[in-house]
VOPA-384774 format. One record per residue: residue in three letters; chain; x, y, z of N, C-alpha, C, O in turn. Coordinates in Angstrom, 2 decimals, always signed. Example, Ala and Ser with C-alpha at 12.3 -4.5 7.8 and 13.67 -1.06 7.14 Angstrom:
# residues 2
<ALA; A; <+13.19; -5.69; +7.80>; <+12.30; -4.50; +7.80>; <+13.20; -3.30; +7.80>; <+14.24; -3.32; +8.46>>
<SER; A; <+12.85; -2.25; +7.08>; <+13.67; -1.06; +7.14>; <+12.90; +0.03; +7.87>; <+13.41; +1.14; +8.04>>
***
This chain:
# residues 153
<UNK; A; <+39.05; -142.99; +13.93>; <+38.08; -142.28; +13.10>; <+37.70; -140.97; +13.78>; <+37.55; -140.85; +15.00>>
<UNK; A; <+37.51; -139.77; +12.67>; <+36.97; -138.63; +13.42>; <+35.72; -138.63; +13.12>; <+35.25; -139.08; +12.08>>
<UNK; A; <+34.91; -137.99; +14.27>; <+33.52; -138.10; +14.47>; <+32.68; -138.14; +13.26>; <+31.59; -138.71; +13.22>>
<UNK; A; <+33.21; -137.54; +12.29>; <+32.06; -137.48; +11.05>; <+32.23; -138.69; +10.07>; <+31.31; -139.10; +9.36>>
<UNK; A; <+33.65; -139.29; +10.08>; <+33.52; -141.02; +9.84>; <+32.94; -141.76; +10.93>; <+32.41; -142.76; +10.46>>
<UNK; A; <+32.81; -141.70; +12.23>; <+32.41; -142.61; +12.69>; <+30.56; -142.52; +12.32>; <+29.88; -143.49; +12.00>>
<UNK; A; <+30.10; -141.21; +12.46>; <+28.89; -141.35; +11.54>; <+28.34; -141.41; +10.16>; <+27.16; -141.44; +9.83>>
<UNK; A; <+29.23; -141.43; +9.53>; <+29.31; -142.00; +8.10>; <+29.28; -143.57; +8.41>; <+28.36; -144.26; +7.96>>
<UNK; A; <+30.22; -144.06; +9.14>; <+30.13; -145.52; +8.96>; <+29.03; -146.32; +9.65>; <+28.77; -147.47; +9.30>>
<UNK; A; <+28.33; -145.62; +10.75>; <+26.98; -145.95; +11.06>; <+26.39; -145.88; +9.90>; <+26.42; -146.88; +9.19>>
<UNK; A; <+25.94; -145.07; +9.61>; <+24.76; -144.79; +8.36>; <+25.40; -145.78; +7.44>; <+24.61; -146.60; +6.97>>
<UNK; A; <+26.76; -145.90; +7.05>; <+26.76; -147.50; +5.81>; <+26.20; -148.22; +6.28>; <+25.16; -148.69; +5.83>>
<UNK; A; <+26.79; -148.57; +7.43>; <+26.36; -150.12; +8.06>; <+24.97; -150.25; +8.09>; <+24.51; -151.37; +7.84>>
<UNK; A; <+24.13; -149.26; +8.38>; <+21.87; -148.77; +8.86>; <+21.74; -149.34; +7.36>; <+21.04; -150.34; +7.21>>
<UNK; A; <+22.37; -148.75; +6.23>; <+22.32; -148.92; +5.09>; <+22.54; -150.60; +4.11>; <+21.98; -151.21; +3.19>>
<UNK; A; <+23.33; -150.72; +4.71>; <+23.41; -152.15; +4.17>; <+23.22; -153.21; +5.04>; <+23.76; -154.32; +5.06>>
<UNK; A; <+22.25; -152.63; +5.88>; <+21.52; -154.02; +6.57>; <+22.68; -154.65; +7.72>; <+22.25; -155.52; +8.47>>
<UNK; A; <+23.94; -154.28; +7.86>; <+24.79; -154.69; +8.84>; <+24.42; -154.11; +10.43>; <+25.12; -153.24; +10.97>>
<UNK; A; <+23.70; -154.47; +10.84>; <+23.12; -153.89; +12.24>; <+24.18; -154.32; +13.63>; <+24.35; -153.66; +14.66>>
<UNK; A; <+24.81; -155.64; +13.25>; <+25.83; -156.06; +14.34>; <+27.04; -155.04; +14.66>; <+27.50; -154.72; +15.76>>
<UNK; A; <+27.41; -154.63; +13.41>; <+28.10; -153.99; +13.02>; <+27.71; -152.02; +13.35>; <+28.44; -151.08; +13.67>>
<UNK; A; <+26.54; -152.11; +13.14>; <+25.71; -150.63; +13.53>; <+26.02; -150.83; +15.34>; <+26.81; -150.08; +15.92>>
<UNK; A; <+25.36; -151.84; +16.01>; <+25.45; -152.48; +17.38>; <+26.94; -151.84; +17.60>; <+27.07; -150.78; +18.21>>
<UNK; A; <+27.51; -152.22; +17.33>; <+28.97; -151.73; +17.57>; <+29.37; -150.19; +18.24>; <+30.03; -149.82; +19.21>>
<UNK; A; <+28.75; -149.64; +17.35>; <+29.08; -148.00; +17.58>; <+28.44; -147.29; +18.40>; <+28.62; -146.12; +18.75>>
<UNK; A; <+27.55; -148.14; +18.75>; <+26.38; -147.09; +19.43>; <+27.04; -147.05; +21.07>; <+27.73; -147.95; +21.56>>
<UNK; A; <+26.78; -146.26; +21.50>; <+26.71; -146.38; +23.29>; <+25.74; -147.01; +24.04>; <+24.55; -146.94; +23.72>>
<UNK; A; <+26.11; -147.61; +25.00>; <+25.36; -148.51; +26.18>; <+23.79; -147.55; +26.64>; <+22.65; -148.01; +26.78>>
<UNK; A; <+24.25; -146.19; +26.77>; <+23.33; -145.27; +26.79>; <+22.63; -144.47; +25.81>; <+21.94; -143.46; +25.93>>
<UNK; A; <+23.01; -145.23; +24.70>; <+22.52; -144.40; +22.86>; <+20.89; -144.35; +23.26>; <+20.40; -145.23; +23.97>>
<UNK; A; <+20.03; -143.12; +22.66>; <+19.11; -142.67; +22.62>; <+18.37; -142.15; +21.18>; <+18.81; -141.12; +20.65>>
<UNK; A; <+17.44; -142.75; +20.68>; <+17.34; -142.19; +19.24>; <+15.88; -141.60; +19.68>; <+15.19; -142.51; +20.15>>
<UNK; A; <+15.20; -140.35; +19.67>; <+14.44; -139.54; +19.44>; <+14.23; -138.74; +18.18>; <+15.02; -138.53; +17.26>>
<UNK; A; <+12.57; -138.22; +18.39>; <+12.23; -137.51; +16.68>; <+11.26; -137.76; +16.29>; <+10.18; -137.26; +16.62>>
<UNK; A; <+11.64; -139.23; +14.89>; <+10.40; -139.54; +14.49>; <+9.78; -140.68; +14.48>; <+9.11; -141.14; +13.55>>
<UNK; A; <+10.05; -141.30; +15.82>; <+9.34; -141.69; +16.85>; <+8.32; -141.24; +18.29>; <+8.53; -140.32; +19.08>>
<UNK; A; <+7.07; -142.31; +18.28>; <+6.15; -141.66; +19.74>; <+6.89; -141.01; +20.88>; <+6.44; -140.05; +21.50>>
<UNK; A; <+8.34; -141.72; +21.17>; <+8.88; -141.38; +22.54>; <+10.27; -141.59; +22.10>; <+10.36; -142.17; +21.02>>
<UNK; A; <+11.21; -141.32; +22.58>; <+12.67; -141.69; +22.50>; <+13.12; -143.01; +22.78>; <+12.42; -143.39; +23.72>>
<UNK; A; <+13.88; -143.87; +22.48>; <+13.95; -145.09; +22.23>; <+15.86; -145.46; +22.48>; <+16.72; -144.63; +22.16>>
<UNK; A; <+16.11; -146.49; +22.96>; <+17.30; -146.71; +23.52>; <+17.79; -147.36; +22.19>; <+17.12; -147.37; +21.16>>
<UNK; A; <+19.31; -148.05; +22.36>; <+19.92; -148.57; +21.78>; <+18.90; -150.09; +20.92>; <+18.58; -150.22; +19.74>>
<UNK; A; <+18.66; -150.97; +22.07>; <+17.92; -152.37; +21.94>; <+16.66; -152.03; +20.85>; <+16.64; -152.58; +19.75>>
<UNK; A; <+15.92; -151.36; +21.15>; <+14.66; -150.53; +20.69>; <+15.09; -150.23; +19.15>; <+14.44; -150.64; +18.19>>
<UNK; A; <+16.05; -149.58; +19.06>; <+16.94; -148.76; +17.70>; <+17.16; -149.80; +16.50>; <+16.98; -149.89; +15.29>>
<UNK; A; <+17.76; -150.67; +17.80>; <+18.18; -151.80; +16.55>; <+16.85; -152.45; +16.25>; <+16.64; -152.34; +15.04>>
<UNK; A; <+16.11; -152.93; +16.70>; <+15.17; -153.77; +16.40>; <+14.26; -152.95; +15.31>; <+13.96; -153.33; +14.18>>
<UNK; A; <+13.99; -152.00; +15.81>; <+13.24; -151.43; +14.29>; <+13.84; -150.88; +13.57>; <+13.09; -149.99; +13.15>>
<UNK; A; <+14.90; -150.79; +13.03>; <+15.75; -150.69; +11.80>; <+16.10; -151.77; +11.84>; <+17.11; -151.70; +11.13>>
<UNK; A; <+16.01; -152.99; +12.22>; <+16.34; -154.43; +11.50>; <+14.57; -154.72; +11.30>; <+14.23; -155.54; +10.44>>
<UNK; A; <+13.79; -154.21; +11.92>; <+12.45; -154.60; +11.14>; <+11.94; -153.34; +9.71>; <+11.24; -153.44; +8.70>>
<UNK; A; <+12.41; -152.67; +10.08>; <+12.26; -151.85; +8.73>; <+12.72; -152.41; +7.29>; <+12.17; -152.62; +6.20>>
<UNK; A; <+14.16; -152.54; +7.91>; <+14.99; -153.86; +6.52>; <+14.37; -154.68; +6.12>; <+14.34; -154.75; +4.89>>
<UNK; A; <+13.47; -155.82; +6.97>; <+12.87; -157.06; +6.81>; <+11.62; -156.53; +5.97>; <+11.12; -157.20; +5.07>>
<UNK; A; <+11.19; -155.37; +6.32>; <+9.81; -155.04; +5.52>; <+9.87; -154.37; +4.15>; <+9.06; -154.46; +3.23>>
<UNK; A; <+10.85; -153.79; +4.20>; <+11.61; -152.81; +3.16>; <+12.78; -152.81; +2.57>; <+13.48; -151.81; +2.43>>
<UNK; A; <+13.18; -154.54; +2.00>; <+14.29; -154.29; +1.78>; <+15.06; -153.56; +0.68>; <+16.27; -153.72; +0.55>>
<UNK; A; <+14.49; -152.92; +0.05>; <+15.25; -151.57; -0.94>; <+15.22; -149.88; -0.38>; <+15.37; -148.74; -0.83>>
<UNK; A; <+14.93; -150.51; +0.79>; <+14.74; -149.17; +1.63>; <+16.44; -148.06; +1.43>; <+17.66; -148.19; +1.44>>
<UNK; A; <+15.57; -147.21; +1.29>; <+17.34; -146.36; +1.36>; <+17.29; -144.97; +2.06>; <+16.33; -144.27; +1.74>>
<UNK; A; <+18.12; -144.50; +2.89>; <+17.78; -143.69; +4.00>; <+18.32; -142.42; +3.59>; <+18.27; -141.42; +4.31>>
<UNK; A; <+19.01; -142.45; +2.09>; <+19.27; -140.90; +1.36>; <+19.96; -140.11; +2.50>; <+19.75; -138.92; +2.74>>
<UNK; A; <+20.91; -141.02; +3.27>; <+21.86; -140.11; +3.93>; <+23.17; -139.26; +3.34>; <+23.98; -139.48; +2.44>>
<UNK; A; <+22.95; -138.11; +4.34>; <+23.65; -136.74; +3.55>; <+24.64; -136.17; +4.64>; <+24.20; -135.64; +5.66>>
<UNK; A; <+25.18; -136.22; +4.54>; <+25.79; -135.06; +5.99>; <+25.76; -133.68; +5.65>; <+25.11; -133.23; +4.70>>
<UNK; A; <+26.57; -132.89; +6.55>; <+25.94; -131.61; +6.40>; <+27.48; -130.51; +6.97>; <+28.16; -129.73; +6.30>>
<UNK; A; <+27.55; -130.84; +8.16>; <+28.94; -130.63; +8.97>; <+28.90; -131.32; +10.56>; <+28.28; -132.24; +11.08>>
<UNK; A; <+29.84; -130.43; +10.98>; <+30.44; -130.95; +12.56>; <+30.12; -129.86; +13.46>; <+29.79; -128.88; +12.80>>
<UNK; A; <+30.10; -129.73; +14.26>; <+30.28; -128.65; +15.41>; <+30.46; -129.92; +16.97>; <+29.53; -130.57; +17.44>>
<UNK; A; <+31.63; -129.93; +17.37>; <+32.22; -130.20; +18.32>; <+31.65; -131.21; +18.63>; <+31.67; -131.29; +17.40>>
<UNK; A; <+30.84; -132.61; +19.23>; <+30.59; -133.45; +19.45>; <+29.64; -134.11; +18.65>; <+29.55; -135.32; +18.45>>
<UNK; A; <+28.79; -132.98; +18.13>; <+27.73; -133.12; +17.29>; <+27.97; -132.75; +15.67>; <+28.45; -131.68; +15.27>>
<UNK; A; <+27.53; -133.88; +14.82>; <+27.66; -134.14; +13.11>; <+26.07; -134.13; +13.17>; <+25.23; -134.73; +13.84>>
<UNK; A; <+26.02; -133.01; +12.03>; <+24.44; -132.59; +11.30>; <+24.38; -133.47; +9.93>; <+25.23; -133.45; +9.04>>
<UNK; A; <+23.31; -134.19; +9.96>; <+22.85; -134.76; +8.13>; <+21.79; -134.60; +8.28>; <+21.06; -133.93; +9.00>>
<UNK; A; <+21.67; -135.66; +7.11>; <+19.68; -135.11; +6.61>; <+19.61; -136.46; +6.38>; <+20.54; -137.24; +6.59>>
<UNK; A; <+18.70; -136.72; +6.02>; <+18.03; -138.35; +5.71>; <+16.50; -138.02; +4.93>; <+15.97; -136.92; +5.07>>
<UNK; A; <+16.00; -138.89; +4.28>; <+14.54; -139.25; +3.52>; <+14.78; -140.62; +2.56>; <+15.30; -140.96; +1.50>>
<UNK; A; <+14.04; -141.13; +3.66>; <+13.87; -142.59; +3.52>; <+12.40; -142.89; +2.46>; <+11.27; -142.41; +2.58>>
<UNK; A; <+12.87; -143.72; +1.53>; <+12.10; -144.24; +0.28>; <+12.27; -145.53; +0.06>; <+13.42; -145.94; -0.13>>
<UNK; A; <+11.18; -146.42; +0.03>; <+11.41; -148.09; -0.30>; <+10.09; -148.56; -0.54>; <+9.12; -147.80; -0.56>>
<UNK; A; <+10.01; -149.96; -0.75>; <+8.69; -151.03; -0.73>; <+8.87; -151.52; -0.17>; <+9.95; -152.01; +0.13>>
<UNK; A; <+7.01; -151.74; +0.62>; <+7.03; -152.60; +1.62>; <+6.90; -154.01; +1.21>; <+5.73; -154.33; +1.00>>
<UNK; A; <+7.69; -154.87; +1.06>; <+7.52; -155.97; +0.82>; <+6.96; -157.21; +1.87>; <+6.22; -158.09; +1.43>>
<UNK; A; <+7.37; -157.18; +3.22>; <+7.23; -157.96; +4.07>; <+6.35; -157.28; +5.13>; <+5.87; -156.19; +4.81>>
<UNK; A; <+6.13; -157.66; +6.11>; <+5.16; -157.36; +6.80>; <+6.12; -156.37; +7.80>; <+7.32; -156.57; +7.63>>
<UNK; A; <+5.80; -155.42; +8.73>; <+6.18; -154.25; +9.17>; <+5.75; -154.61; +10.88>; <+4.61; -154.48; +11.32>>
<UNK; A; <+6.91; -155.08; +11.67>; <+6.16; -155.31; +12.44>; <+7.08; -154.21; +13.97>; <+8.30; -154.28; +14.11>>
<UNK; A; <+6.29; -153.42; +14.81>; <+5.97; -152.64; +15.31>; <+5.60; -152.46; +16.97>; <+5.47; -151.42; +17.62>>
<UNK; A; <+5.47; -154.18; +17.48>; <+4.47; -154.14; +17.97>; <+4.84; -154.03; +19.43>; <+4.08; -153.99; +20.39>>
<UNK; A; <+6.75; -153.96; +19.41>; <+7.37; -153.63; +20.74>; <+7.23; -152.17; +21.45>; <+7.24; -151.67; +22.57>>
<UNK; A; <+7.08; -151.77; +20.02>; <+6.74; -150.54; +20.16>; <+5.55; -149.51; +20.47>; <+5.48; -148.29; +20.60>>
<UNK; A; <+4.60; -150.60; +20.54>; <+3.03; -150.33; +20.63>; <+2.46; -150.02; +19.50>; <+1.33; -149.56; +19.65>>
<UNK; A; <+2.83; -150.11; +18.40>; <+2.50; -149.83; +17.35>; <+2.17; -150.78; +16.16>; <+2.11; -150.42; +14.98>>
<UNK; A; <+1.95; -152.03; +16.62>; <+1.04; -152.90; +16.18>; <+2.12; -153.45; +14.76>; <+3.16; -152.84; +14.48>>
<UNK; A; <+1.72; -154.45; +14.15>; <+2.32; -154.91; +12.95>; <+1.59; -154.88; +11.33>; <+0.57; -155.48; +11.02>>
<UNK; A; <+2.21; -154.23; +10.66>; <+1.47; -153.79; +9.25>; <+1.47; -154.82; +8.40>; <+2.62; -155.14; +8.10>>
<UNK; A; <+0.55; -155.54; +7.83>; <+0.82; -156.86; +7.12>; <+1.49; -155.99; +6.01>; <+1.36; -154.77; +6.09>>
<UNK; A; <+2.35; -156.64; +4.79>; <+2.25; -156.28; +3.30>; <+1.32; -155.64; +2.83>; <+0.11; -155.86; +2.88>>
<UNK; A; <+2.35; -154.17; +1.99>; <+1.09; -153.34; +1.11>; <+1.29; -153.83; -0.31>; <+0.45; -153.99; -1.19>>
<UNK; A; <+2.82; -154.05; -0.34>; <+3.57; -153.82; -1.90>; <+3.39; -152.52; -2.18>; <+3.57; -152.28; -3.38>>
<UNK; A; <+2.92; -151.02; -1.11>; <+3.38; -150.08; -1.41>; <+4.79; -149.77; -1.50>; <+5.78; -150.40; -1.14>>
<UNK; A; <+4.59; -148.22; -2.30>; <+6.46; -147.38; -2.48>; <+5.90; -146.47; -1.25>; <+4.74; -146.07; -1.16>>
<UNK; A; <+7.05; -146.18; -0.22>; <+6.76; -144.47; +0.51>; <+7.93; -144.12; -0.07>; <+8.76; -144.82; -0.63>>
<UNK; A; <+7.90; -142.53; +0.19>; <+8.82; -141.64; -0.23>; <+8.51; -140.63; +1.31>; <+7.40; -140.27; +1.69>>
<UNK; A; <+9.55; -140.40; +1.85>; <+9.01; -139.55; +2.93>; <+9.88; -138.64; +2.99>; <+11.01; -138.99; +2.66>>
<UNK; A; <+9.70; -137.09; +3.45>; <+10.07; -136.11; +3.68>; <+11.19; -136.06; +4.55>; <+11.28; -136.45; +5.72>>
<UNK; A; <+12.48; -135.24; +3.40>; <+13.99; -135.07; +4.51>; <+13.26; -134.08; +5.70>; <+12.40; -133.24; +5.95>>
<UNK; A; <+14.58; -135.09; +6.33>; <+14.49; -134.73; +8.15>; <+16.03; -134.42; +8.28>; <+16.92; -135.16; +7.87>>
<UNK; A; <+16.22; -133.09; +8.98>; <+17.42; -132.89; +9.80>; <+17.82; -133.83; +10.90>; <+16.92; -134.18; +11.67>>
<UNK; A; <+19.07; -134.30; +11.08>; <+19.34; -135.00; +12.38>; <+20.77; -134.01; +13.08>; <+21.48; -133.07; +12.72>>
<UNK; A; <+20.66; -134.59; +13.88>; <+22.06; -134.05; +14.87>; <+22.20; -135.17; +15.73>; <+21.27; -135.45; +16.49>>
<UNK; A; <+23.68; -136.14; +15.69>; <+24.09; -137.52; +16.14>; <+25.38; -136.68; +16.71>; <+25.96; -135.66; +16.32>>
<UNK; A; <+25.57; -137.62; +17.87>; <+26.35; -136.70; +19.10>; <+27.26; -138.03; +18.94>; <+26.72; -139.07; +18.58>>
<UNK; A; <+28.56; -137.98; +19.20>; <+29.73; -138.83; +19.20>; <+30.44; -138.29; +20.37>; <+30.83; -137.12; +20.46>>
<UNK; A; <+30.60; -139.32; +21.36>; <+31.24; -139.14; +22.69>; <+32.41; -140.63; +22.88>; <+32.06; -141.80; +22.95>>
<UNK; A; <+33.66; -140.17; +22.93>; <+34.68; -141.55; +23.28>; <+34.18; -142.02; +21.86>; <+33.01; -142.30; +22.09>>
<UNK; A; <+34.38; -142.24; +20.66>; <+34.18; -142.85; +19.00>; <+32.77; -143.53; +19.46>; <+32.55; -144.54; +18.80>>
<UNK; A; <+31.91; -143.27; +20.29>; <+30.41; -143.94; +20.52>; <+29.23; -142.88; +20.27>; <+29.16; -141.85; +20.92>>
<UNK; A; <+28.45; -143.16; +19.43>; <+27.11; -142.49; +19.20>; <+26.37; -142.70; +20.23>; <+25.70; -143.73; +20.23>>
<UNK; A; <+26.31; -141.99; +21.13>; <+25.40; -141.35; +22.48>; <+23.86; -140.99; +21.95>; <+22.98; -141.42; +22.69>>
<UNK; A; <+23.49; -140.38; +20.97>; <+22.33; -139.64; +20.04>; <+22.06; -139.64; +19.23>; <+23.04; -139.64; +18.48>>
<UNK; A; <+20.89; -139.65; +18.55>; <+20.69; -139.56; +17.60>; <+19.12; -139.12; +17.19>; <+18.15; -139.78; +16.82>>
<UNK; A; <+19.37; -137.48; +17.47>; <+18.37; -136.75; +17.34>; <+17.50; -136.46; +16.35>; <+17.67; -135.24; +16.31>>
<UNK; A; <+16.59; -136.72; +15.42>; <+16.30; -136.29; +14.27>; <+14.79; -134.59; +14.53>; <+13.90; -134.40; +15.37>>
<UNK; A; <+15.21; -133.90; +13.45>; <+14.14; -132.61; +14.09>; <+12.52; -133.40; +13.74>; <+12.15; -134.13; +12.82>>
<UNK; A; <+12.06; -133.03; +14.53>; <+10.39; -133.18; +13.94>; <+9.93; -132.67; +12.70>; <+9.27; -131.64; +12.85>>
<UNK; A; <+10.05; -133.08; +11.43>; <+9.43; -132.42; +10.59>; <+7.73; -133.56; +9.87>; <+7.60; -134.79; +9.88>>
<UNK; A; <+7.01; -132.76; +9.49>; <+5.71; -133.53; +8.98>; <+5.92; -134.02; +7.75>; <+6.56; -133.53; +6.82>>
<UNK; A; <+5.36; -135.01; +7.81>; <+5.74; -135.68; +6.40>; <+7.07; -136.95; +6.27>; <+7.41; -137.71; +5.36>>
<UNK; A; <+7.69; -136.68; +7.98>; <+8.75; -137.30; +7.55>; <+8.94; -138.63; +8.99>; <+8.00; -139.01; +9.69>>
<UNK; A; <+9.39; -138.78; +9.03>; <+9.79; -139.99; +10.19>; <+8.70; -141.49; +10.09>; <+7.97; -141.91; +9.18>>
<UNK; A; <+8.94; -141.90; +11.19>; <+7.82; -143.50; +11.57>; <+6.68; -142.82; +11.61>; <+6.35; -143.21; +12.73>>
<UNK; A; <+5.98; -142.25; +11.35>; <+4.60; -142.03; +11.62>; <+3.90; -141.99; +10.49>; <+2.82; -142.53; +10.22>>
<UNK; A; <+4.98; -140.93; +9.46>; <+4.67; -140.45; +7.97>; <+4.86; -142.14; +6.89>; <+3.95; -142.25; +6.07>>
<UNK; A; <+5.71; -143.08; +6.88>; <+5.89; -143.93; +6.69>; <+4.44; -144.92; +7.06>; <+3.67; -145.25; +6.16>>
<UNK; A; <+4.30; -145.20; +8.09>; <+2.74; -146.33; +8.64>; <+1.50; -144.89; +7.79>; <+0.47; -145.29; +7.25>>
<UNK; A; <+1.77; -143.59; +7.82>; <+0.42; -143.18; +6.91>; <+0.51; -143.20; +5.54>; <-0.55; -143.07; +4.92>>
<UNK; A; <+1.86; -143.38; +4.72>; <+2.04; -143.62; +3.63>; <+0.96; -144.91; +2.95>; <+0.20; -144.97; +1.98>>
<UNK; A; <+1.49; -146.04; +4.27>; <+0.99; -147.26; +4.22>; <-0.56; -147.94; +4.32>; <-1.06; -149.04; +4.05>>
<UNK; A; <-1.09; -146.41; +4.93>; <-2.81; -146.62; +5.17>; <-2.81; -146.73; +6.73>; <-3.94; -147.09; +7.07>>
<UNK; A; <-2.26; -146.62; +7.48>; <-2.07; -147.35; +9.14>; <-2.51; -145.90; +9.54>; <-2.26; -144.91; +8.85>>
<UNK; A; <-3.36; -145.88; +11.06>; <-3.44; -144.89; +11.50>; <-2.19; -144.66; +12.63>; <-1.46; -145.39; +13.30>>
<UNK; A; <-2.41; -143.05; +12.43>; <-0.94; -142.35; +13.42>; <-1.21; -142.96; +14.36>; <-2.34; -143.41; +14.56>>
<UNK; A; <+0.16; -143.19; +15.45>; <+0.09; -143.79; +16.65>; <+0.25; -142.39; +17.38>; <+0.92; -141.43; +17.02>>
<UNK; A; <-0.51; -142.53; +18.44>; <-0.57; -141.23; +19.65>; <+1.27; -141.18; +20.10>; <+2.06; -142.01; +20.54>>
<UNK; A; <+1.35; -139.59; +19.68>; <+2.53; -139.46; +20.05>; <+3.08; -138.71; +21.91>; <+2.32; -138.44; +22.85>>
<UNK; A; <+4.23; -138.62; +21.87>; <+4.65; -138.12; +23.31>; <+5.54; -136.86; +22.77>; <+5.81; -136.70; +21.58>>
<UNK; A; <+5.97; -135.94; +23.89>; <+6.64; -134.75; +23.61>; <+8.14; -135.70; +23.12>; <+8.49; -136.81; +23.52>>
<UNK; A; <+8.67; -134.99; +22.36>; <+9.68; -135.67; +21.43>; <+11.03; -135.39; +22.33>; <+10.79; -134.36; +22.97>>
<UNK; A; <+12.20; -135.81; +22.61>; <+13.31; -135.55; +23.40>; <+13.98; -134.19; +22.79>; <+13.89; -134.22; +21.56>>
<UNK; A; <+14.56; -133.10; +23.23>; <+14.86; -132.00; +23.03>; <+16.38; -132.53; +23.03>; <+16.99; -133.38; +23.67>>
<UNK; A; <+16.82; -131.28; +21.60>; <+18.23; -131.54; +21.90>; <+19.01; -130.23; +21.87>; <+20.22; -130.23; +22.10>>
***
């Protein structure tokens, strides 16, 4: 696969709930920063996108690509679903959201996902307001969690 299938086929797999399968691609050293408090490893990654699923399962992450430039594939994403199940957070310090039976709709975010050896090393998303884990728990009524300087890419 060339780099912009191998991130296409991440994003199916984020998408249809196949996370073993997401597990797969990532690197030993994968890093997801953005729109999250702090940057977050592989273990971290998976667990709250398999708790996002559990809370949201019509969640859909409106992934787009964009292009390539040499290691790094640009998309966009804006994630929209109901919370059906409870939202839980709490590895993260960010506590667990019982059920709203709210809809969010949250604001596209640029990403830039780095592919090194067919392994996703990154997965940068830009800071925009309105959009990531933060904008999602205020959709929901939850107050913002205190954030950290976001990982630069």
């Amino acid at each position: 696969m060339n780099k912009r299938e191998t991130v296409q086929a991440l994003m199916d797999s984020v998408q249809k709930g196949e996370f073993e399968l997401a597990k797969s691609m990532l690197a030993d050293d994968f890093q997801f920063s953005g729109p999250v408090p702090e940057p977050i490893n592989k273990e971290a990654w998976l667990e709250m996108s398999i708790n996002l699923k559990a809370a949201f399962p019509d969640l859909d992450y409106h992934f787009k690509m964009i292009g390539t430039d040499g290691d790094v594939v640009r998309s966009t994403t804006q994630m929209s679903g109901t919370q059906t199940g409870a939202l839980n957070l709490v590895n993260m310090k960010m506590g667990m959201t019982p059920v709203t039976n709210k809809t969010v709709s949250i604001k596209m975010a640029k990403t830039k996902i780095t592919v090194k050896e067919d392994k996703i090393t990154l997965w940068a998303v830009e800071p925009t307001d309105g959009a990531g884990l933060t904008a999602i728990l205020s959709q929901l009524g939850v107050a913002k969690p205190a954030s950290k300087q976001p990982l630069a890419v």
